[in-house]
LUMBAZA-121037 format. One record per residue (C-alpha): residue number from 1; residue in one letter; chain; x, y negated, z. Coordinates in steps of 0.25 Angstrom, whole numbers, plus 5000, padded with zeros to 4 digits. Layout:
<rs>
resi: NUM, resn: a, chain: A, X: X, Y: Y, Z: Z
...
</rs>
This chain:
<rs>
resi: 1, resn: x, chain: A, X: 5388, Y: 4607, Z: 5512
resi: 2, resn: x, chain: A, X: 5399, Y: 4605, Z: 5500
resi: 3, resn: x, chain: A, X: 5394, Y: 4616, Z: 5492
resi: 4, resn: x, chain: A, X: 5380, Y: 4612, Z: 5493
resi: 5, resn: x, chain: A, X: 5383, Y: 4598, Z: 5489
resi: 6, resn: x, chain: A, X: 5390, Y: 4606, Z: 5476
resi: 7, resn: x, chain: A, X: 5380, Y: 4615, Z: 5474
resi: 8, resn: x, chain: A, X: 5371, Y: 4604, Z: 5472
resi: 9, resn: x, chain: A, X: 5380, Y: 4597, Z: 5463
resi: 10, resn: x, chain: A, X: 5383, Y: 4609, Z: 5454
resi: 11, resn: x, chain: A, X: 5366, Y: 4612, Z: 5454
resi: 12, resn: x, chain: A, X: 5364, Y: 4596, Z: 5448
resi: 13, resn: x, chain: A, X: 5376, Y: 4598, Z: 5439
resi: 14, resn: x, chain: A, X: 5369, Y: 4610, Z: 5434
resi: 15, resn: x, chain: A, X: 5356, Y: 4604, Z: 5432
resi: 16, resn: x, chain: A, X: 5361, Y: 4592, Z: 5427
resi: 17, resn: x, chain: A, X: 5369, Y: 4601, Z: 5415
resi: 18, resn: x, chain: A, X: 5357, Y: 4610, Z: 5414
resi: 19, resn: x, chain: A, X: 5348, Y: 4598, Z: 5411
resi: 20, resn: x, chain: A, X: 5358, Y: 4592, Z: 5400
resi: 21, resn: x, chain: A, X: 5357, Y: 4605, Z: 5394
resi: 22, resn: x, chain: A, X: 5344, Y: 4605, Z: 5394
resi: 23, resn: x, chain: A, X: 5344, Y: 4591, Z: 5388
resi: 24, resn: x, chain: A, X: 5353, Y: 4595, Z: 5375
resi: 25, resn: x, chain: A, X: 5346, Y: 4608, Z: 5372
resi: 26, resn: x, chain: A, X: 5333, Y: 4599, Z: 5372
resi: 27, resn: x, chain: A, X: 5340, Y: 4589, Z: 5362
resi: 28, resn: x, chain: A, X: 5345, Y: 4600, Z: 5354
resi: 29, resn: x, chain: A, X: 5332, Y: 4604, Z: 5353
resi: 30, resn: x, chain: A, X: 5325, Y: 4590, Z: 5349
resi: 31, resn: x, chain: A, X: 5338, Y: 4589, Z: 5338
resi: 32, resn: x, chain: A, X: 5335, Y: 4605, Z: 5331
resi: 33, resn: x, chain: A, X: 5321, Y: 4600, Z: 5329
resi: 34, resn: x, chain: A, X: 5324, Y: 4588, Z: 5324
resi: 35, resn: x, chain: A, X: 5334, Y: 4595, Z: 5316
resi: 36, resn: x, chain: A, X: 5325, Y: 4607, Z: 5312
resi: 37, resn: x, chain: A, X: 5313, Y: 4599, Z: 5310
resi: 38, resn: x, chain: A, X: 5319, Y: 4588, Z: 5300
resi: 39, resn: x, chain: A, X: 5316, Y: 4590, Z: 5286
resi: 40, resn: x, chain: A, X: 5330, Y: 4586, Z: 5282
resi: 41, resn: x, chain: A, X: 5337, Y: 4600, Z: 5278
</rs>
């Protein structure tokens, strides 16, 4: 039953690390645009 309980816990960790990732790629991507986008040279 143990390593259920930290099989579970080692999937949310990872789901959890996966969505922040996702998260900072997405801001990266708003922050380049901006960037690129800006007429400032």
């Amino acid at each position: 039953m143990v390593e259920y309980v930290l099989a579970f816990c080692a999937l949310v960790v990872l789901v959890g690390v996966l969505g922040w990732l996702l998260t900072a790629s997405r801001r990266a991507v708003v922050r380049t645009e901006s960037l690129v986008t800006s007429e400032y040279p």
